[in-house]
Structure formats: C-alpha cells, structure tokens
DSSP file (Angstrom, degrees, kcal/mol; ACC not computed):
  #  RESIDUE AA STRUCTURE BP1 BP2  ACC     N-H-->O    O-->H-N    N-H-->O    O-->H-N    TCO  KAPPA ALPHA  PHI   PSI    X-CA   Y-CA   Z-CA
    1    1 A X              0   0    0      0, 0.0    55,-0.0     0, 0.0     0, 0.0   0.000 360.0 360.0 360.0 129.6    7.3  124.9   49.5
    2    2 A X    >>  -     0   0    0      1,-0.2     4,-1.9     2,-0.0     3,-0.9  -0.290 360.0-110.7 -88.4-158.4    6.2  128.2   47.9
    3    3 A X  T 34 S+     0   0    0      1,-0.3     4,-0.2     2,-0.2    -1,-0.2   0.658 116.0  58.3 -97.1 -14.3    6.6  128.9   44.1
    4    4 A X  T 34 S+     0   0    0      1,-0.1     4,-0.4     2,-0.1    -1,-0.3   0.644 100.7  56.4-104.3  28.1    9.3  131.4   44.6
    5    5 A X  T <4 S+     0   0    0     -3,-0.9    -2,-0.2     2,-0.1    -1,-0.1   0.767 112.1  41.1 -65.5 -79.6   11.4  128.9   46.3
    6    6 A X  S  < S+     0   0    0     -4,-1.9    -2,-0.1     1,-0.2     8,-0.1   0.429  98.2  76.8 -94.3  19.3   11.2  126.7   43.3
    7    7 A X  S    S+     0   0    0     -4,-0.2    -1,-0.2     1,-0.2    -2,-0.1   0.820 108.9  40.1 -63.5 -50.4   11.7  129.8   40.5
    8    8 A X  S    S+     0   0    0     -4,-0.4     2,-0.4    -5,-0.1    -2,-0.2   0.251  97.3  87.8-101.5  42.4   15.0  129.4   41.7
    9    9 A X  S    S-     0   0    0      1,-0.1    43,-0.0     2,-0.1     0, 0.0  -0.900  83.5-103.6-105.8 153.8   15.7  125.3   42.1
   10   10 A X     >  -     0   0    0     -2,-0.4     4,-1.2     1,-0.0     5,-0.2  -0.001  32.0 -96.3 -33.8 164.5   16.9  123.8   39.1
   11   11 A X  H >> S+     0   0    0      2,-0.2     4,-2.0     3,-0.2     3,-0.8   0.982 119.6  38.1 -31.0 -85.9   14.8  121.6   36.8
   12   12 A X  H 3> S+     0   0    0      1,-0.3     4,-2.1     2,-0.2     5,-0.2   0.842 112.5  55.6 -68.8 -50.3   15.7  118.3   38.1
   13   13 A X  H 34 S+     0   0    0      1,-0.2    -1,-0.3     2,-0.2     4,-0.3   0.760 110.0  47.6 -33.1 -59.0   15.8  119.3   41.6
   14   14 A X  H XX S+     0   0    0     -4,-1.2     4,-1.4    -3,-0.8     3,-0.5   0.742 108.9  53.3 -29.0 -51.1   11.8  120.8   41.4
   15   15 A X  H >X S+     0   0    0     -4,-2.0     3,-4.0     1,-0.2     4,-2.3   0.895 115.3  46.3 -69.1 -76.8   10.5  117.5   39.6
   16   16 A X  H 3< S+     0   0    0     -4,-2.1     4,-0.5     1,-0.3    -2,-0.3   0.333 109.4  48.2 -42.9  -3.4   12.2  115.7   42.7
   17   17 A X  H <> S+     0   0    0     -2,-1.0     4,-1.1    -3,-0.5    -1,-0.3   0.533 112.2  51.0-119.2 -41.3   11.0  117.6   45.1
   18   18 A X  H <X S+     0   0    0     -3,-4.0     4,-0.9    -4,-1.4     5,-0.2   0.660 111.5  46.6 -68.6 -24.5    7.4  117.3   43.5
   19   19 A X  H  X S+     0   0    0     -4,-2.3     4,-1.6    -5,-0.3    -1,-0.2   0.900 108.8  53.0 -97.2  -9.0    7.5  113.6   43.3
   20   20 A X  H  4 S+     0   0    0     -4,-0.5    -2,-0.2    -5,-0.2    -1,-0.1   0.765 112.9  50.3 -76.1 -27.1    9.0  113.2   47.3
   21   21 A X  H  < S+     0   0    0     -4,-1.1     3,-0.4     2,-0.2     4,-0.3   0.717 112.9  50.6 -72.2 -22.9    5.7  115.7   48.1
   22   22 A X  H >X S+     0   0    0     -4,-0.9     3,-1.8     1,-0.2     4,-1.7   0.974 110.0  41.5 -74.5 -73.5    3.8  113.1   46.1
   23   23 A X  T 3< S+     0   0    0     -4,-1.6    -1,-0.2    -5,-0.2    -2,-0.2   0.019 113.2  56.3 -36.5   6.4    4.9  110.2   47.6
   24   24 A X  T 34 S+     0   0    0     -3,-0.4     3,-0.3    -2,-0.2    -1,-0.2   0.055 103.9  60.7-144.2 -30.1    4.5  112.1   51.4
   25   25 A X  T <4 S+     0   0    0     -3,-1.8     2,-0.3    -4,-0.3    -2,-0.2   0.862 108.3  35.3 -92.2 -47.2    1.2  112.6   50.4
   26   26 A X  S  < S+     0   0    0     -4,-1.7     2,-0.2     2,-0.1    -1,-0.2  -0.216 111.1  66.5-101.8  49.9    0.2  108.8   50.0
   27   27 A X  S    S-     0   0    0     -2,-0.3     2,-0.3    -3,-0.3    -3,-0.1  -0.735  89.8 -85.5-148.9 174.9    2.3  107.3   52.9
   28   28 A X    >   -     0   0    0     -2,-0.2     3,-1.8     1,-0.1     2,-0.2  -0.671  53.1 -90.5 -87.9 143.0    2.3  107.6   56.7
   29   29 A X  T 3  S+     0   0    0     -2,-0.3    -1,-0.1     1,-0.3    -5,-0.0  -0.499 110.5   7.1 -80.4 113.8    4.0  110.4   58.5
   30   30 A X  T 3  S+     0   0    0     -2,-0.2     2,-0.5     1,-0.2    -1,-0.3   0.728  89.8 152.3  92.5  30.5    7.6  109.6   59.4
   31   31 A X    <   -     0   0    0     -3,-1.8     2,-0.2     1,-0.1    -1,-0.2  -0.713  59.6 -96.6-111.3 170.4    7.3  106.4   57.4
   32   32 A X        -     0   0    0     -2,-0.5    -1,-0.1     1,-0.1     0, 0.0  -0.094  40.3-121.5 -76.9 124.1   11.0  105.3   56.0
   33   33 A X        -     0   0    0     -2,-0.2     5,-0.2     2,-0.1    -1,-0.1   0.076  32.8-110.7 -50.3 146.2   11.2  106.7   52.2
   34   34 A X    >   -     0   0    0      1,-0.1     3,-1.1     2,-0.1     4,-0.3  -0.324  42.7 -91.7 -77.7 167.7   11.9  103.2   49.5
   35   35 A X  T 3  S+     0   0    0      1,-0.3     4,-0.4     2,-0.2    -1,-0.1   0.450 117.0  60.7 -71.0 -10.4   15.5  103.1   47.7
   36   36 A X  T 3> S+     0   0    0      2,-0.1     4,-1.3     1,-0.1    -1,-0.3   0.747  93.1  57.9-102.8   0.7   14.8  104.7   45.1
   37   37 A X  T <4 S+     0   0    0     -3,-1.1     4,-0.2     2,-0.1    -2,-0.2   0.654 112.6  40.4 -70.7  -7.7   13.9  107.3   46.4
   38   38 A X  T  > S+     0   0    0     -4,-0.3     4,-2.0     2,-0.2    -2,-0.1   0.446 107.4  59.2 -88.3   1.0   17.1  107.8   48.1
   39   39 A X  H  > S+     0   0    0     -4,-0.4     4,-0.7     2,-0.2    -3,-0.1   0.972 109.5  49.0 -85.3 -49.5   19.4  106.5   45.2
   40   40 A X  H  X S+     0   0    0     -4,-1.3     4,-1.7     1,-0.2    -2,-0.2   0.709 113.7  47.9 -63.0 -22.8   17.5  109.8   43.1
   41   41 A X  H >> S+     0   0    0     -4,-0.2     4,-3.0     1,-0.2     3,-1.4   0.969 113.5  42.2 -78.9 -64.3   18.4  112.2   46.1
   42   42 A X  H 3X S+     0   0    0     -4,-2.0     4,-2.5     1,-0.3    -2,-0.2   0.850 114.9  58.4 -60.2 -14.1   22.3  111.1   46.6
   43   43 A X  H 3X S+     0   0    0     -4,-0.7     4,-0.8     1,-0.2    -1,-0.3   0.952 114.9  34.5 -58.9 -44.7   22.1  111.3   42.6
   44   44 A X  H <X S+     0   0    0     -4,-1.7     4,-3.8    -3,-1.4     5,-0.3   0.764 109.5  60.3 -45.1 -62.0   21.1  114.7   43.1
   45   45 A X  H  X S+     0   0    0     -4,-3.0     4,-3.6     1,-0.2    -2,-0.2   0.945 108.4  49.7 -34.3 -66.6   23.3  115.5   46.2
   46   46 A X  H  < S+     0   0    0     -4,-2.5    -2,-0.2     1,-0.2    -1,-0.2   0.800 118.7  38.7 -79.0 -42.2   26.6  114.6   43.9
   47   47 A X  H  < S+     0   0    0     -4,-0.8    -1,-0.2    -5,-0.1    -2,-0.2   0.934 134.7  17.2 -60.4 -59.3   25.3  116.9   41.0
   48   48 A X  H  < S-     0   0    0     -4,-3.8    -3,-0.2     1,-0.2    -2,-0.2   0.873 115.1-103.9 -90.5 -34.6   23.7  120.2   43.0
   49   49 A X     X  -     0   0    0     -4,-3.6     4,-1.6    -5,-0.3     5,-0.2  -0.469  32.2 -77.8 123.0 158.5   25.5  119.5   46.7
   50   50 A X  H  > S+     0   0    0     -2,-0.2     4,-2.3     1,-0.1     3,-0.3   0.932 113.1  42.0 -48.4 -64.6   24.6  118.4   49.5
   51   51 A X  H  > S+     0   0    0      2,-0.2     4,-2.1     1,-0.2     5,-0.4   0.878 117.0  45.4 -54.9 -50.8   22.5  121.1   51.6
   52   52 A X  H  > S+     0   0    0      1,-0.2     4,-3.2    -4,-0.2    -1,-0.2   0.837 109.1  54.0 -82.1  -5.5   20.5  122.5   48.8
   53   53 A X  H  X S+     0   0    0     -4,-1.6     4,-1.0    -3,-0.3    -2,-0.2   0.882 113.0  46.0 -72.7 -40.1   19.7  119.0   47.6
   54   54 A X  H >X>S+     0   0    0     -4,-2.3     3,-1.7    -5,-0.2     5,-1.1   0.948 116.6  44.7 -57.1 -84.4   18.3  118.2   51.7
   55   55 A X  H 3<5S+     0   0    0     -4,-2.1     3,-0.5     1,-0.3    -2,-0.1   0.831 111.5  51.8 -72.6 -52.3   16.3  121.4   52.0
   56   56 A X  H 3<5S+     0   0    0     -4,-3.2    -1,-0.3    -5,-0.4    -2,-0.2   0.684 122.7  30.2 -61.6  -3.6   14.8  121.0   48.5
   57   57 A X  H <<5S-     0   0    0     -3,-1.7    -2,-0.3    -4,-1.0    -1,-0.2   0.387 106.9-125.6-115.9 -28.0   13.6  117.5   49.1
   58   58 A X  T  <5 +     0   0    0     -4,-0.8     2,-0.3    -3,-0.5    -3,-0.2   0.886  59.6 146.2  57.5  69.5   13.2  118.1   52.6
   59   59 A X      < -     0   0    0     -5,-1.1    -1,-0.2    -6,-0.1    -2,-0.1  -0.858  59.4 -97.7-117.7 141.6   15.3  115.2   53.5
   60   60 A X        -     0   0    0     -2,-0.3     4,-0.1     1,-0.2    -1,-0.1  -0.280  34.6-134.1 -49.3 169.6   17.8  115.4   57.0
   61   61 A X  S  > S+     0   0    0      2,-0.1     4,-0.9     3,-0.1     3,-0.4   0.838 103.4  48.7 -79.6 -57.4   21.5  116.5   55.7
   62   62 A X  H  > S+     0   0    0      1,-0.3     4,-0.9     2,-0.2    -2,-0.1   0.583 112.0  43.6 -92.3  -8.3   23.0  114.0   57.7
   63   63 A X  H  > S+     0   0    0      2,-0.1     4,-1.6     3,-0.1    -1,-0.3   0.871 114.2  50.3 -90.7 -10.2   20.8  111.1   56.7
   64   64 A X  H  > S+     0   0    0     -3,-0.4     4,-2.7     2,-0.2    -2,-0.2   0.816 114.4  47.1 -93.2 -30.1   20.9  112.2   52.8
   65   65 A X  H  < S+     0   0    0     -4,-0.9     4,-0.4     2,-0.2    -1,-0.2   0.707 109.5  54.2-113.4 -34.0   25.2  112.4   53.3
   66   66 A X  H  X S+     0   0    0     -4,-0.9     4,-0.9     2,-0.2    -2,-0.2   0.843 112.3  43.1 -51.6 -52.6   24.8  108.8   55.2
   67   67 A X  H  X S+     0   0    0     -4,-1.6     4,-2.9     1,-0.2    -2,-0.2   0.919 113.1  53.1 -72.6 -38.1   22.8  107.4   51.7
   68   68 A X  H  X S+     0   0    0     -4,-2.7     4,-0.5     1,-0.2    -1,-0.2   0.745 103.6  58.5 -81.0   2.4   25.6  109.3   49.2
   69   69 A X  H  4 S+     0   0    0     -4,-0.4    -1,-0.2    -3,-0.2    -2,-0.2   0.788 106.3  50.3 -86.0 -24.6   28.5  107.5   51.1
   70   70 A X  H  < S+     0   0    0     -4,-0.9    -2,-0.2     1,-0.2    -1,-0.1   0.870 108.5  50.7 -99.6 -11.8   27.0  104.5   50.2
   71   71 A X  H  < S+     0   0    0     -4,-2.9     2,-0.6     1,-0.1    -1,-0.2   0.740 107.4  49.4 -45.8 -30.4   26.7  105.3   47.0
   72   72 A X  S  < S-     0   0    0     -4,-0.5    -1,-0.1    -5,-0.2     3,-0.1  -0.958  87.0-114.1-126.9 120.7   29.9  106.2   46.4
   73   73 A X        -     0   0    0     -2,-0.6     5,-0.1     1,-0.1    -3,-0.1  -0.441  37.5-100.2 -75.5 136.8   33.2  104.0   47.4
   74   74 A X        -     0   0    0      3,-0.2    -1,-0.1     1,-0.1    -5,-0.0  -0.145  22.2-148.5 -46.7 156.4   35.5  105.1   49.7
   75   75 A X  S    S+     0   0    0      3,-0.1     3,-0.4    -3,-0.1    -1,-0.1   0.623  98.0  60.0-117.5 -21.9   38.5  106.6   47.9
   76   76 A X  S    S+     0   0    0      1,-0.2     2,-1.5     2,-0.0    -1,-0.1   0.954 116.7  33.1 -63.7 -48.3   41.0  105.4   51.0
   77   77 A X  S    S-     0   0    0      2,-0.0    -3,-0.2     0, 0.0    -1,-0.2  -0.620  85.0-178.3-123.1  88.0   39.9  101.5   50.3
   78   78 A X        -     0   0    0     -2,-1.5     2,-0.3    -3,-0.4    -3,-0.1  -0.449  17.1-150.0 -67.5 157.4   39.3  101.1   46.6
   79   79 A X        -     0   0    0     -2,-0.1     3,-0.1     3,-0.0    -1,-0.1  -0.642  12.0-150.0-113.9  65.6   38.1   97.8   44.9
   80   80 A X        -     0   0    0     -2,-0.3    -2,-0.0     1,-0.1     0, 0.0  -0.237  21.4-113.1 -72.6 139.2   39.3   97.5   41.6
   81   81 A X        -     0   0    0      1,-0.1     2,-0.4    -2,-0.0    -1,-0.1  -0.090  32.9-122.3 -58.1 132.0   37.0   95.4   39.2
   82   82 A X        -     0   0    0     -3,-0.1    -1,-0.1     1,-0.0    -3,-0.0  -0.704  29.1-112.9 -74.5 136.3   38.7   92.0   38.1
   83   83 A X        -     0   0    0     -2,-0.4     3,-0.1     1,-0.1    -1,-0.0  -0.220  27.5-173.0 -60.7 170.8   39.1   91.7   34.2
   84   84 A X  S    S+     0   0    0      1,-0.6     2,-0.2    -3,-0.0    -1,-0.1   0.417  77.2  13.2-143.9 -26.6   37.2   89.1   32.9
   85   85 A X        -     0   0    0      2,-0.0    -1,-0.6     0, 0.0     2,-0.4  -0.896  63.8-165.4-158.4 140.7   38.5   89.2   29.3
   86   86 A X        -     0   0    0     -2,-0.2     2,-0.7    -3,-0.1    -3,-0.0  -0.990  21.3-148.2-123.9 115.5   42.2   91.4   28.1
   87   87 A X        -     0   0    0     -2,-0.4     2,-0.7     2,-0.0    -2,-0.0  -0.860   6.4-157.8-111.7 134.4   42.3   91.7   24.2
   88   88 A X        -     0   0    0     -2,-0.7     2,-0.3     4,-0.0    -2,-0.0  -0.894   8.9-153.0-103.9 114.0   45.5   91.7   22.9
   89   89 A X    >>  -     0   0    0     -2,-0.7     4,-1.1     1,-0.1     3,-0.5  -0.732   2.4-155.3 -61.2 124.2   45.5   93.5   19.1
   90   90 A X  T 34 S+     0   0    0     -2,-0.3    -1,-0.1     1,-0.2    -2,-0.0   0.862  86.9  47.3 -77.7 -35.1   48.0   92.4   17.0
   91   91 A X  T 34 S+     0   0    0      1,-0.2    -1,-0.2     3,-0.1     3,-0.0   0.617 104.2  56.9 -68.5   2.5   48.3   95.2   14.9
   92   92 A X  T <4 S+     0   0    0     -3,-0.5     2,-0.5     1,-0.1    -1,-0.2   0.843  99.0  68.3 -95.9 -12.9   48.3   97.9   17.4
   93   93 A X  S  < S-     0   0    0     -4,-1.1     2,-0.6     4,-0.0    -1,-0.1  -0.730  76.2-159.7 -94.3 141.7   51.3   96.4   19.1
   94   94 A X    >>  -     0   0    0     -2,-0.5     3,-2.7     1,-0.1     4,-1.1  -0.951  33.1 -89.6-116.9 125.0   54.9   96.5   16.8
   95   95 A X  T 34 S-     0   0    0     -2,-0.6    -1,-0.1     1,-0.3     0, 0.0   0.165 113.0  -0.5 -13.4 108.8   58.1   94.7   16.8
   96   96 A X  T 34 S+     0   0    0      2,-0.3    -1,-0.3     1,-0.1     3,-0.1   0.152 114.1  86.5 105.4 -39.8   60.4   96.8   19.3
   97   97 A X  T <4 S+     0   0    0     -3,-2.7     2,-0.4     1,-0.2    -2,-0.2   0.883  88.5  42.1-103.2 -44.3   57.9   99.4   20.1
   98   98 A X     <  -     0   0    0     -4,-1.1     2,-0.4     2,-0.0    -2,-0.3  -0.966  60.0-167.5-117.5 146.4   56.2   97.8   22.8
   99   99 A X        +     0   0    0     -2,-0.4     2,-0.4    -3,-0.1    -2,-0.0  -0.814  29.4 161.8-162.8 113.3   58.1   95.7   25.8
  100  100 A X        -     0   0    0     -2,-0.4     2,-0.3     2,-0.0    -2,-0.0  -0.992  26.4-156.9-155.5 142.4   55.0   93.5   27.9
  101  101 A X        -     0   0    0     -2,-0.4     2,-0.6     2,-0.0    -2,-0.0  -0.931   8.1-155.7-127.8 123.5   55.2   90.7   30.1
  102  102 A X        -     0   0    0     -2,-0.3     2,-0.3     2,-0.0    -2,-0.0  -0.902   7.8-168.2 -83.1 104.2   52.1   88.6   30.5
  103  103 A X        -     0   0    0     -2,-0.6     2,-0.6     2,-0.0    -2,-0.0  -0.590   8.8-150.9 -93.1 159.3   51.8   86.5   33.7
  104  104 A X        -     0   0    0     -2,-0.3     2,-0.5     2,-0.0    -2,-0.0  -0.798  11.1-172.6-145.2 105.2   49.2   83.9   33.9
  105  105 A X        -     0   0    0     -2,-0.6     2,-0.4     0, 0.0    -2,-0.0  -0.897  20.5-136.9-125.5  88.9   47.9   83.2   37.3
  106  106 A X        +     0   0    0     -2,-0.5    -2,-0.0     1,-0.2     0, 0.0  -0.418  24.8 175.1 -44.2 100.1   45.2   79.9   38.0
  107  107 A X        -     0   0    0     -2,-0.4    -1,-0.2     0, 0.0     0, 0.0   0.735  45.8-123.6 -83.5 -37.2   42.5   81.5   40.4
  108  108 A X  S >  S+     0   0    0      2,-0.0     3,-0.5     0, 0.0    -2,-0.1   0.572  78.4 126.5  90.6  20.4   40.6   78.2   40.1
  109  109 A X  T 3  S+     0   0    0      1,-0.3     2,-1.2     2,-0.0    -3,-0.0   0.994  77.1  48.0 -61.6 -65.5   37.4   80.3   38.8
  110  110 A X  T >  S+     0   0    0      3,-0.1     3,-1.8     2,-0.0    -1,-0.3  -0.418  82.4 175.7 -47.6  34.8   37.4   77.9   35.8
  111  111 A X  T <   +     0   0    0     -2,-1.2    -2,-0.0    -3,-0.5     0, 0.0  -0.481  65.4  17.0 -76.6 140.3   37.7   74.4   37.4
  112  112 A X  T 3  S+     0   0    0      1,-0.3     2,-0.6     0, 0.0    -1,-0.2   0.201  97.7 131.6 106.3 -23.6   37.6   71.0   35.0
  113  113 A X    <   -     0   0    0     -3,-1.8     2,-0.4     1,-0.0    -1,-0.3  -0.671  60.1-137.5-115.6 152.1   38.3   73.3   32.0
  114  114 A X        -     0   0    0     -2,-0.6    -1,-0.0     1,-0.1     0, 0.0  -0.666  20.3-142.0 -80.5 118.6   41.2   72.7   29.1
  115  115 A X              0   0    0     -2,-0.4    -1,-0.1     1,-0.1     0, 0.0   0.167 360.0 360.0 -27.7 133.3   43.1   76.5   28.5
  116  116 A X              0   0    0      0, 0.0    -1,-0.1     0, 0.0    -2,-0.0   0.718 360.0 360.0-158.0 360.0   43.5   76.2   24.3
C-alpha cells in the first residue's frame, strides 16, 4: 500500500492494516487468516464501514460482511439475555406511586434447592 494511501486512513485502520501485512508476511499465501484477526476487521467494518475497511486490510468485501454478520445478531430474531438476579429497592419504590406484579415461574435451573 503506498504512504499516500495511508496519509489518509485513519489511525486505527493503518495500525490494522500494518499488522494484517505483518502477519501475510509470516504465513503461507492464501492461508485462512486466525479469529482474531477477523473479530479486529468486523470491529473495524462497524466503526469506518464496510468497503474502506476491505480495501485497507485487503480483505474480500463479501467475506469481511460474512464475519460482521456473525458478529452482530440478527435484529429480525433477537435473543434476549435471561436475568439471573432482579433487585428490588425498597426505597425507590413508594406507597401508591408504583403498581408491579411479580410472577414467579420454576424453570427447574435450581433443582433440590429451598427458595427462603
């Protein structure tokens, strides 16, 4: 890549792009790049965009857009994280002011243990 190529890349984008030429240097030609280096490109992708993130890295488009989908959860089938602990403050709630129903639902996570 010449140098007035990478006058105008960002910072982070130019260190990455020096350390995939580093790594390119001590590997076999067309052999498949570790996961971290792809985790730091889609990191990239979602900050600078797709395209300029591929060309400065010299990564395909459509494989670097294949790595940030799995990065990133689909927004048609979300997963939302199960609670693990709800803390209920007694002062922040007041007589009247707030209206809550608490249901309490035996998953069986817990088997063999007494609730207190």
């Amino acid at each position: 890549m010449s140098t007035k190529k990478d006058a105008k890349l960002p910072a982070a984008l130019s260190t990455a792009s020096k350390q995939f030429d580093r790594w390119r240097k001590r590997h076999r030609p067309r052999e498949r790049l570790p996961q971290e280096l792809w985790w730091q490109a889609a990191s990239l992708a979602r900050k600078h965009g797709l395209n300029p993130t591929a060309r400065a890295l010299g990564l395909n488009c459509y494989s670097l857009k294949r790595q940030l989908a799995k990065t990133i959860p689909q927004e048609g089938n979300p997963t939302p994280a199960a609670p693990n602990f709800i803390e209920l403050l007694p002062g922040a709630m007041t007589p009247g002011a707030v209206e809550c129903t608490i249901e309490w639902t035996d998953t069986g996570t817990f088997p063999n243990r007494a609730v207190e």
